[in-house]
Backbone as JSON, one array per atom type, in Angstrom:
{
  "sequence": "XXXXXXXXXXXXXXXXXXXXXXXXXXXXXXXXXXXXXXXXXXXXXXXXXXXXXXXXXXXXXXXXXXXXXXXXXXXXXXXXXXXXXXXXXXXXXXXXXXXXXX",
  "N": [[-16.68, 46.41, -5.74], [-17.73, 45.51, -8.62], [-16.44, 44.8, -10.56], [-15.0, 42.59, -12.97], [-12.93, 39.98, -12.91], [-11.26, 37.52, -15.34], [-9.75, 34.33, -15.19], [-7.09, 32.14, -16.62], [-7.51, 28.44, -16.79], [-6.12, 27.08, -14.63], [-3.44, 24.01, -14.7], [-3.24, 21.23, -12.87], [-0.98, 18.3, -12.51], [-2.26, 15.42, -11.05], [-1.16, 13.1, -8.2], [-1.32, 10.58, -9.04], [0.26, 11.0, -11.95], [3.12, 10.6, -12.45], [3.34, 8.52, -13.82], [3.95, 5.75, -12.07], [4.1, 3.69, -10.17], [2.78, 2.97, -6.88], [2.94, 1.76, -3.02], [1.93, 1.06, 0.11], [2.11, 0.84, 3.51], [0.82, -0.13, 6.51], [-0.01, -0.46, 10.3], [-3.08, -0.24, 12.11], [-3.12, 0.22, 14.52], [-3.84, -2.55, 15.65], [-4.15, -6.2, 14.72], [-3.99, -6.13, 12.26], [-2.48, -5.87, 8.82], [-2.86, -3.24, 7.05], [-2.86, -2.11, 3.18], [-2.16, 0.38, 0.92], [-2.4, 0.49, -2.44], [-1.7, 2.02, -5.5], [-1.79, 1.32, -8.61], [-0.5, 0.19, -11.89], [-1.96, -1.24, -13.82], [-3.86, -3.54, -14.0], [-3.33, -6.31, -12.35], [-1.66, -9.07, -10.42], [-0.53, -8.98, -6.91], [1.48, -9.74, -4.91], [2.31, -10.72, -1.32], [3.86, -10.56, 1.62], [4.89, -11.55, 5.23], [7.05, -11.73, 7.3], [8.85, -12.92, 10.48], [10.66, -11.9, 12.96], [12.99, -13.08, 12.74], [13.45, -13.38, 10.32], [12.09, -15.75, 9.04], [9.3, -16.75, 6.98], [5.63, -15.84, 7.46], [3.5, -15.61, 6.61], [1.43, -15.61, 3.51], [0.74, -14.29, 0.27], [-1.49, -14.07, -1.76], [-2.83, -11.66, -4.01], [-5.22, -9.96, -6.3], [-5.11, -7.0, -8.17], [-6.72, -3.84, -9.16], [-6.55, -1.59, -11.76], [-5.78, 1.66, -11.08], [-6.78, 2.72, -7.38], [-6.31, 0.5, -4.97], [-7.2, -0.92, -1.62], [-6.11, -2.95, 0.74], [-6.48, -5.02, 3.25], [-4.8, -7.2, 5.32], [-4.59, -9.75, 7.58], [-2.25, -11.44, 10.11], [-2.42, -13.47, 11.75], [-1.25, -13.19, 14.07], [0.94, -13.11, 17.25], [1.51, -10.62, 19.49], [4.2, -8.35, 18.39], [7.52, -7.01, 16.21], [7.28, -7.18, 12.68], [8.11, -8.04, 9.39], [7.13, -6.65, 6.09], [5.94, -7.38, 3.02], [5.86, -6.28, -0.15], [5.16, -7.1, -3.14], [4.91, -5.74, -6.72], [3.77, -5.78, -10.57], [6.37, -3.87, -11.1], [7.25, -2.38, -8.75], [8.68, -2.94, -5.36], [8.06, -2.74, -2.07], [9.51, -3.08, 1.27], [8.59, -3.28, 4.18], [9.04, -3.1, 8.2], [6.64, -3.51, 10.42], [4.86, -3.02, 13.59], [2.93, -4.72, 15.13], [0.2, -5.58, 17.33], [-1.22, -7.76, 19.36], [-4.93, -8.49, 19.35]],
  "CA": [[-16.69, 47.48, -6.72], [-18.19, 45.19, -9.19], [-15.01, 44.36, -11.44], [-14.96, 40.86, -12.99], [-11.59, 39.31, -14.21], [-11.15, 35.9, -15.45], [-8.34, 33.98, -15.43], [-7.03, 30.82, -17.47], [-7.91, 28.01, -16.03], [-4.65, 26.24, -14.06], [-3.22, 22.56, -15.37], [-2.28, 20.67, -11.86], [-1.23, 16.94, -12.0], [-2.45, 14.51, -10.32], [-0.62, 12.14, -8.02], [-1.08, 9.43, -10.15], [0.46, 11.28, -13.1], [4.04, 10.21, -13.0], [3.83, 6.9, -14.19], [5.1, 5.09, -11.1], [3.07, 2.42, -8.76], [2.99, 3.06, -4.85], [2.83, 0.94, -1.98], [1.9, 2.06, 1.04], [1.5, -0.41, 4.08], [0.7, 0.36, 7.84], [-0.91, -1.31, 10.52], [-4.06, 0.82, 12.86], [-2.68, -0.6, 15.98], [-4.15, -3.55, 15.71], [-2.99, -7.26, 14.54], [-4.07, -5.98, 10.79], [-1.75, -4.66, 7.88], [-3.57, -2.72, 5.82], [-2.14, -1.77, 2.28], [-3.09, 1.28, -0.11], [-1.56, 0.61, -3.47], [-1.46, 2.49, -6.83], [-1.54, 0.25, -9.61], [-0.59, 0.62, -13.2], [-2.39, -1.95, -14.83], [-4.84, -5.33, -13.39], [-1.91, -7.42, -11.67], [-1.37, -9.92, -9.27], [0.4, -8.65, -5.75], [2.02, -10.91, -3.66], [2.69, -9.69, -0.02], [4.59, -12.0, 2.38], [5.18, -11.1, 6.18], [8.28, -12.28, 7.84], [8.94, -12.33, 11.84], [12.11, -10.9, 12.78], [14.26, -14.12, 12.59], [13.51, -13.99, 8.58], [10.98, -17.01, 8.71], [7.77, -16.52, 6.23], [4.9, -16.77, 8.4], [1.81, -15.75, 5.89], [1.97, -15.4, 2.17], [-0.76, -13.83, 0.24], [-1.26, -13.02, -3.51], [-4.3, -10.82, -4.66], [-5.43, -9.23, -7.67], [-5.27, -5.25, -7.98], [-7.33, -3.34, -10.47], [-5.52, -0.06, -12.11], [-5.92, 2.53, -10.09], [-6.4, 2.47, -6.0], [-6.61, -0.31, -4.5], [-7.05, -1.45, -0.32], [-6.46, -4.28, 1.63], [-6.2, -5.55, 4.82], [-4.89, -8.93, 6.16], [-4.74, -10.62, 9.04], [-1.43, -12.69, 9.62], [-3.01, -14.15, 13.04], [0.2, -13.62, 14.87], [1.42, -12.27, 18.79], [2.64, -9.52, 19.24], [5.74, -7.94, 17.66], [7.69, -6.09, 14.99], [7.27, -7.91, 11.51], [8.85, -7.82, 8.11], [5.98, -6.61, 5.04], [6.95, -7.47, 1.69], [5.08, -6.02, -0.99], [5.5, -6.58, -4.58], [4.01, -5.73, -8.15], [5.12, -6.08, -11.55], [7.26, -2.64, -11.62], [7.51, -1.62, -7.31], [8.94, -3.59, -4.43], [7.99, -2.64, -0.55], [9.71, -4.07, 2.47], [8.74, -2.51, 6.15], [9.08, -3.49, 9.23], [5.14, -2.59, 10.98], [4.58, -3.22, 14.46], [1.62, -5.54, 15.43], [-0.33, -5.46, 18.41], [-2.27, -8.63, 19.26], [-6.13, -8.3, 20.18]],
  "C": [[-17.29, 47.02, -8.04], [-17.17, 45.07, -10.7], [-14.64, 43.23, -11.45], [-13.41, 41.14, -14.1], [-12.07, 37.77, -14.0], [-10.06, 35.55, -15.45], [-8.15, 32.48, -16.1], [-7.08, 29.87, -16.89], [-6.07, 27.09, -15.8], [-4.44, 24.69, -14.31], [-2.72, 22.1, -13.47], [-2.52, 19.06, -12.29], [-1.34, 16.13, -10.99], [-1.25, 13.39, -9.33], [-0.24, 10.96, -8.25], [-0.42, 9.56, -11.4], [1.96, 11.23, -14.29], [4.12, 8.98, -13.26], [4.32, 6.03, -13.39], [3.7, 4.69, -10.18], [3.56, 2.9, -7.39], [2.25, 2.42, -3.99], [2.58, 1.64, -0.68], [1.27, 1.11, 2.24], [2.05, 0.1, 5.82], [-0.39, -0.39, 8.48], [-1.66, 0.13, 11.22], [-3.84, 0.74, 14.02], [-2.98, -1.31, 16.6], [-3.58, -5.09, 14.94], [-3.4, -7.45, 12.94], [-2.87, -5.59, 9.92], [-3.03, -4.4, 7.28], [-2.75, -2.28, 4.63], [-2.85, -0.94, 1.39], [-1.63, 1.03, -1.52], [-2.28, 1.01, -4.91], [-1.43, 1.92, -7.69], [-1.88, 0.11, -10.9], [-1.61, 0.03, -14.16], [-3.23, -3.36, -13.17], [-3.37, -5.79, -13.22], [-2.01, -8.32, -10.5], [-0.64, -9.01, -8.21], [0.54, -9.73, -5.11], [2.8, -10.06, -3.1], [2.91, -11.11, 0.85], [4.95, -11.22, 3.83], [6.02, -12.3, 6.39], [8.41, -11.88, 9.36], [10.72, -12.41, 12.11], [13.14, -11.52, 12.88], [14.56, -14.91, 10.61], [12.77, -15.19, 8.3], [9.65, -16.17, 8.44], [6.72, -17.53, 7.22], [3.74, -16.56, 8.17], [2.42, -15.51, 4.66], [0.48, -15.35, 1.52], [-0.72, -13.31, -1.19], [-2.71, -12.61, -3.74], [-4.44, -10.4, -5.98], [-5.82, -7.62, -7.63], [-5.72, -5.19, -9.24], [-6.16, -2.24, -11.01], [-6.27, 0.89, -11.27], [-5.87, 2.26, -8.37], [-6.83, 1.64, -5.76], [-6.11, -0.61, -2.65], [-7.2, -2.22, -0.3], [-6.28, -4.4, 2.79], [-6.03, -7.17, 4.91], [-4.17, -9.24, 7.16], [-3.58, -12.16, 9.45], [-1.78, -13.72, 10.5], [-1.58, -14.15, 13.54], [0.12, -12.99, 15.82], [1.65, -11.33, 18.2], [3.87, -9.41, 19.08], [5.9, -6.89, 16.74], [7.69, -7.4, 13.2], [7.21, -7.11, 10.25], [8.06, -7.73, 7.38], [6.49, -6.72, 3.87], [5.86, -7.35, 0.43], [5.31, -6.24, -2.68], [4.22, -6.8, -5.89], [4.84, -5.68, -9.14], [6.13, -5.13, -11.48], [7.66, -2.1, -9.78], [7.35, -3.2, -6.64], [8.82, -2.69, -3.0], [8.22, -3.67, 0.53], [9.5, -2.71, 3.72], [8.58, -3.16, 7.12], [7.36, -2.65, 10.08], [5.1, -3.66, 12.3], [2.91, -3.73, 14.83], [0.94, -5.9, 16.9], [-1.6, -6.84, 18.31], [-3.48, -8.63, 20.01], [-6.63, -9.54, 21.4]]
}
């Protein structure tokens, strides 16, 4: 009918917008973790896998930028279930991720 409205334009935040770091760690079903993490500021991570008798059996520190950051590593281990231990200055992640050896 040729009748224009406008409307104000809508505020949505972002997922990144509460102030809060996230971890996020899964394997593909292979003998990888991969990790997507959120990250407030440039920081160190240190990520430590554990096999299911509580013995450290890789240990791994990186450097994250601010904003998203991926990784992937490779603990070289059998198969199993194993312990992920994620931390940054302000968020801690522990999961248990199932590993499939190629």
């Amino acid at each position: 009918n040729g009748d224009i409205k406008i409307f104000n334009n809508i505020y949505v935040a972002g997922c990144d917008q509460d102030g809060k770091e996230t971890i996020q760690a899964f394997s593909s079903g292979g003998a990888n973790i991969n990790l997507n993490i959120y990250s407030l500021s440039n920081q160190q991570v240190n990520m430590q896998v554990y096999d299911m008798t509580g013995r450290l059996i890789y240990k791994e520190q990186v450097n994250a930028v601010s904003g998203n950051n991926n990784f992937s590593i490779d603990p070289s281990v059998s198969t199993g279930i194993y312990l992920v231990e994620v931390q940054t200055n302000t968020t801690t992640l522990a999961k248990s991720i199932p590993l499939i050896d190629k």
